[in-house]
Backbone bond lengths (Angstrom), bond angles and torsions (degrees), N, CA, C in turn:
res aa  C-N    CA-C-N  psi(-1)  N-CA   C-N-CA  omega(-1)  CA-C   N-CA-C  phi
1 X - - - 1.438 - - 1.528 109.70 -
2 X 1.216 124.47 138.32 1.271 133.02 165.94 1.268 120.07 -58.93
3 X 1.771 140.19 -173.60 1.056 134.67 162.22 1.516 110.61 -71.26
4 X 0.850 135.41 -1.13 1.558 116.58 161.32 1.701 109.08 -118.51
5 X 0.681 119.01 58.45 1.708 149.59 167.86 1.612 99.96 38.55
6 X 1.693 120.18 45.21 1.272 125.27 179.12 1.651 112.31 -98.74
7 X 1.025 131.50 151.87 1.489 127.29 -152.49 1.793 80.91 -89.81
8 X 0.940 104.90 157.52 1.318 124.14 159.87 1.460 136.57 -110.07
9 X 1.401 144.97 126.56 0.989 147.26 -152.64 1.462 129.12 -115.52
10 X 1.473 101.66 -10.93 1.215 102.00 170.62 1.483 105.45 -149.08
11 X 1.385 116.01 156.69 1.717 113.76 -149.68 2.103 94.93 -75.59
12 X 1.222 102.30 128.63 1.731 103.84 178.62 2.014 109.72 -68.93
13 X 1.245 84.06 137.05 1.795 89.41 179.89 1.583 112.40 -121.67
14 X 1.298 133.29 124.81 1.437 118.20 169.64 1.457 100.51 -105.71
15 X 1.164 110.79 158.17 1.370 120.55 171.53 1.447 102.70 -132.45
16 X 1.473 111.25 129.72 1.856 111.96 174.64 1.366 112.06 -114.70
17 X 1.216 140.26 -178.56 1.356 129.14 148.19 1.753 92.07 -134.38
18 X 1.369 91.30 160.06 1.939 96.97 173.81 1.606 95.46 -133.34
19 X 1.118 91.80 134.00 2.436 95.05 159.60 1.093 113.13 -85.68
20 X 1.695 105.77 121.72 1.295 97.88 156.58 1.523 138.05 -85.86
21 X 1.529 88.80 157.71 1.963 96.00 -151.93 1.485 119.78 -110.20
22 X 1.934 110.19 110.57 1.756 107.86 -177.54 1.218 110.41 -96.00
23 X 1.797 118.35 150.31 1.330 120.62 -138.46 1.599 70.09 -160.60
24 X 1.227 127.05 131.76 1.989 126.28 127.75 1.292 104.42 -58.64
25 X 1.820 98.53 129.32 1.915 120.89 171.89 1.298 88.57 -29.39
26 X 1.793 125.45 -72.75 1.084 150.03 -106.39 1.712 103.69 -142.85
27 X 1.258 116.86 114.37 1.853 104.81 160.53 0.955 102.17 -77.13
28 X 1.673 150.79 -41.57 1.483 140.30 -156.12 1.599 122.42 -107.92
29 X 1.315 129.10 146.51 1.408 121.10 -179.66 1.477 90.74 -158.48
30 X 1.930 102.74 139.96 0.974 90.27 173.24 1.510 87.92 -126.38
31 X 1.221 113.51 151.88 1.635 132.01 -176.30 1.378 124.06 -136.43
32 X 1.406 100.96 115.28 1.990 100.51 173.26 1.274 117.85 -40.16
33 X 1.479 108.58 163.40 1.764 112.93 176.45 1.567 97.93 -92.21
34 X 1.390 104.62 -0.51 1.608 105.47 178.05 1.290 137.34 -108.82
35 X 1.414 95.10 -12.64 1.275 138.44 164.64 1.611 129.91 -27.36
36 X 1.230 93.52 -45.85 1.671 129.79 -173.53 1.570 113.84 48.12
37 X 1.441 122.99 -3.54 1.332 115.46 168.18 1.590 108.74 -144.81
38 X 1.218 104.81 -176.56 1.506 101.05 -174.41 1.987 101.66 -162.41
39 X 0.986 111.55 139.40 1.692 102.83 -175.31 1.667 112.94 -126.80
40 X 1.474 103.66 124.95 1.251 118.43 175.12 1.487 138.13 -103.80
41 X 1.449 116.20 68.56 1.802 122.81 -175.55 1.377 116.89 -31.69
42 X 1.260 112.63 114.31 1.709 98.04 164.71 1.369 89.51 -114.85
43 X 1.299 124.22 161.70 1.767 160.44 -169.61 1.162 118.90 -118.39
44 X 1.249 126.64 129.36 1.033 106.36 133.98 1.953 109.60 -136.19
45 X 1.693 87.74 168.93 1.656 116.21 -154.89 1.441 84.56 -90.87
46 X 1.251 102.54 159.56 1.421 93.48 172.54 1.791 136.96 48.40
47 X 1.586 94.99 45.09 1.640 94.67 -155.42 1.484 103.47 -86.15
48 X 0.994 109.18 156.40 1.688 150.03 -157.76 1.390 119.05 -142.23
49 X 1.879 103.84 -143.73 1.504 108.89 170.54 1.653 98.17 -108.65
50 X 1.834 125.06 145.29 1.466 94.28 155.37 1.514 76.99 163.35
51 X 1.724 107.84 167.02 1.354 108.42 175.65 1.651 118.97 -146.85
52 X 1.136 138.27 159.74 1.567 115.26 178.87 1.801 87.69 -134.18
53 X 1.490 85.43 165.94 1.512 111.32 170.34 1.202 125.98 -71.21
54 X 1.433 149.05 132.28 1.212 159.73 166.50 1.879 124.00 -103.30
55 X 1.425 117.40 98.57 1.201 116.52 -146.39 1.505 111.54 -127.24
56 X 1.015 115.33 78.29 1.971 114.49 169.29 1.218 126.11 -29.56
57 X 1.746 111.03 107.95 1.614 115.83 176.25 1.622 123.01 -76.81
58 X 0.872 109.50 109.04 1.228 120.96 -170.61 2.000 103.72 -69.34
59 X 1.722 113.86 167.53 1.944 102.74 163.93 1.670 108.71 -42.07
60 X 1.330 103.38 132.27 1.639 125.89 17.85 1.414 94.97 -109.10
61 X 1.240 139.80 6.83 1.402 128.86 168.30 1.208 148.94 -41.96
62 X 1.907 86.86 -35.97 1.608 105.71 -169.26 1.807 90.40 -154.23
63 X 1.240 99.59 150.77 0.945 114.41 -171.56 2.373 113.61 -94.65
64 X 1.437 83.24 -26.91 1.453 96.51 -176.89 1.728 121.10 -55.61
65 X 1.202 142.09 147.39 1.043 116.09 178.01 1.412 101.27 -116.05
66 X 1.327 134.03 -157.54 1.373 165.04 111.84 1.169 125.32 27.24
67 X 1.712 102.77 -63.89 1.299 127.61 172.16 1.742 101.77 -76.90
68 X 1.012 112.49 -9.55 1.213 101.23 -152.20 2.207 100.07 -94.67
69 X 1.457 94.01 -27.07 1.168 109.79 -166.09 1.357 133.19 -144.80
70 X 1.338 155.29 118.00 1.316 120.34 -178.33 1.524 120.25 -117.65
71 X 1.368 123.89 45.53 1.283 139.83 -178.14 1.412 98.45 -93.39
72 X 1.381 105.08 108.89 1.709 118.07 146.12 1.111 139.75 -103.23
73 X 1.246 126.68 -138.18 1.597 118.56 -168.48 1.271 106.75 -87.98
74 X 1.283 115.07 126.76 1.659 113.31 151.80 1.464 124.13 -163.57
75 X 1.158 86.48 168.67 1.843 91.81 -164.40 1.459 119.91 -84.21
76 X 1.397 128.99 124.10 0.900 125.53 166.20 1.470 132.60 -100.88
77 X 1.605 117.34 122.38 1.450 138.40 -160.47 1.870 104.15 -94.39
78 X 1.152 97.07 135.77 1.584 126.34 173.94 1.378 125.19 -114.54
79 X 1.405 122.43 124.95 1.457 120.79 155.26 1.037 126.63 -125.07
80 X 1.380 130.59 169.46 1.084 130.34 -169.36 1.862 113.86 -32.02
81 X 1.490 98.78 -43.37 1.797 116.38 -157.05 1.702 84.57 -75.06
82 X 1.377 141.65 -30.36 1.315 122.05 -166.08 1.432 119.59 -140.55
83 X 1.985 92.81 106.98 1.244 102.43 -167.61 1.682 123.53 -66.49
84 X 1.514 110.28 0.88 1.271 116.52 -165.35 1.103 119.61 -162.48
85 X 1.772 150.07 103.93 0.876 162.07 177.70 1.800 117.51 -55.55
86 X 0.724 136.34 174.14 1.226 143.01 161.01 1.494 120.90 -155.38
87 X 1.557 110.29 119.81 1.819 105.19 -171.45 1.274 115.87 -128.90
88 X 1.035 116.88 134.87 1.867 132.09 -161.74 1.338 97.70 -100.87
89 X 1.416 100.45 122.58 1.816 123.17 176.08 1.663 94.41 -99.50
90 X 1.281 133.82 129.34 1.467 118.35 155.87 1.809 83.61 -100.29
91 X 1.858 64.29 171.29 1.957 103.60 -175.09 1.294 88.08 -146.72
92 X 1.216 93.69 142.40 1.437 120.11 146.74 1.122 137.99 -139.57
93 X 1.796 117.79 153.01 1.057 108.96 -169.54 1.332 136.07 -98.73
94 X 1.017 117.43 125.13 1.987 135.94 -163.81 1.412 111.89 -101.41
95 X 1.361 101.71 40.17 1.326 130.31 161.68 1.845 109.83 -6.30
96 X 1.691 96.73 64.15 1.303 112.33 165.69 1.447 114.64 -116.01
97 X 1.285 110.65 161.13 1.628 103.32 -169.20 2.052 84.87 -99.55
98 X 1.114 107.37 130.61 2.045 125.54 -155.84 1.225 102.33 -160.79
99 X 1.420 111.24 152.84 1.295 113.84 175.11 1.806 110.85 -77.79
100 X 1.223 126.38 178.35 1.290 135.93 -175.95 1.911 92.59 -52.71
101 X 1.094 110.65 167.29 1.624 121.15 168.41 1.476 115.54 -138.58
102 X 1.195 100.88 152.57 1.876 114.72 164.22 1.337 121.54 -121.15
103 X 1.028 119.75 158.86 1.591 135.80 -178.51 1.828 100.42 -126.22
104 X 1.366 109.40 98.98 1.835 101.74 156.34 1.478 118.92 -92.31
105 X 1.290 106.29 114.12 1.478 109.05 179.40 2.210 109.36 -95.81
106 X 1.240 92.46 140.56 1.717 77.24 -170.39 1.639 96.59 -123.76
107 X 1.373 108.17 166.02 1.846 113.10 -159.22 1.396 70.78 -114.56
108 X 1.550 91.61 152.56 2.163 105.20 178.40 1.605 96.64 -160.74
109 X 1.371 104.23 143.74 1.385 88.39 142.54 1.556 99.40 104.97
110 X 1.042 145.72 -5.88 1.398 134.53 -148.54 1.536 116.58 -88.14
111 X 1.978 105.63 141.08 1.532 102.61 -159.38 1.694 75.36 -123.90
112 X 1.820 100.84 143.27 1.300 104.48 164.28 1.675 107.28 85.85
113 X 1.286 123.37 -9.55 1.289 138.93 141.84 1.622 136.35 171.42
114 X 1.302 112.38 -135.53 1.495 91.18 -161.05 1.590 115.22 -127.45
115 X 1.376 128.83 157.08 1.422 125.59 161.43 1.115 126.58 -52.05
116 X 1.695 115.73 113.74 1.487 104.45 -173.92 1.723 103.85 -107.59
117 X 1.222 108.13 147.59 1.528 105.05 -155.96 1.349 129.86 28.62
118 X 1.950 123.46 -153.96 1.416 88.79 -150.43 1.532 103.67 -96.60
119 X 1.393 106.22 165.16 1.188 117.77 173.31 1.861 136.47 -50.97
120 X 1.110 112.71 -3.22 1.238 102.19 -157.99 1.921 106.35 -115.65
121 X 1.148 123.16 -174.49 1.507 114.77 -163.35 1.707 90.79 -164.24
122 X 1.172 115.79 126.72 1.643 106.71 177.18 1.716 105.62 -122.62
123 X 1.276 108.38 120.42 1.622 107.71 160.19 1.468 112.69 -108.63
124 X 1.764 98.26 129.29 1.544 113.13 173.07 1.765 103.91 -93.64
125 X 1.019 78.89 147.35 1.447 107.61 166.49 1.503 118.59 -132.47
126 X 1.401 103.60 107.27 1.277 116.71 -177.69 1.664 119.14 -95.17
127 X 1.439 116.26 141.71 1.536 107.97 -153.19 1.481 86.17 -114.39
128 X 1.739 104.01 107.12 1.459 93.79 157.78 1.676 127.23 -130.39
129 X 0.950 90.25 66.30 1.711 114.41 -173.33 1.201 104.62 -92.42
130 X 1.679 134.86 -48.76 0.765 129.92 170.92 1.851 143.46 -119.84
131 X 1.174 109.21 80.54 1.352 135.46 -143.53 1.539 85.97 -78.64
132 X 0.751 123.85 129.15 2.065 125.68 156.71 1.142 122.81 -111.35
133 X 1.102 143.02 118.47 1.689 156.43 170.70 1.265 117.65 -109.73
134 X 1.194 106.94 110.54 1.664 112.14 164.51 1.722 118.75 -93.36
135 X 1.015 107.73 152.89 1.286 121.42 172.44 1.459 125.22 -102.54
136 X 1.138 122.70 126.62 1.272 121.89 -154.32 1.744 96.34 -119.59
């Protein structure tokens, strides 16, 4: 019987679909210049099959350069078995006396589901190699 106590005649079927949803664990990381690596979780909720883009913001986004890093674009793939990726940026250090740096990495692109909140993930890199103190 249905909710209004009418017989029913043929067996009821729902069908749903849900998206699954990639998110960074984390927007913030902070990482030595000495460090030499740095690790960035992406997730996904609801995991399935599917993969999104991972994309280095270059000025005025980020302050980091070249020297500073050599992580570029790439895609990261999901299956059912792995709810969560993990991806290693090295750094190195170019042992210049510089102000602190950032890296904006931005999520794009996603097949098999969707961006959940915002896209972007920032690692600082703080330079403390060369500290100066005067005495007054």
């Amino acid at each position: 019987k249905d909710a209004e106590q009418r017989k029913l005649f043929t067996p009821y079927s729902f069908t749903f679909n849900f998206n699954a949803e990639f998110a960074f664990a984390t927007r913030f990381v902070v990482a030595k210049e000495s460090s030499s690596t740095a690790t960035v979780r992406v997730s996904m909720k609801f995991p399935g099959t599917g993969s999104v883009k991972l994309t280095p913001r270059f000025a005025p986004f980020s302050t980091a350069l070249s020297g500073d890093h050599t992580f570029s674009s790439t895609t990261v793939t999901f299956n059912s078995s792995t709810p969560f990726v993990d991806v290693t940026i090295p750094i190195f250090n170019d042992k210049l006396a510089e102000q602190d740096e950032y890296l904006n990495i931005l999520m794009e692109s996603p097949t098999g589901g969707v961006i959940a909140g915002l896209p972007f993930f920032t690692l600082y890199i703080p330079t403390f190699l060369y500290l100066v103190y005067s005495r007054r």
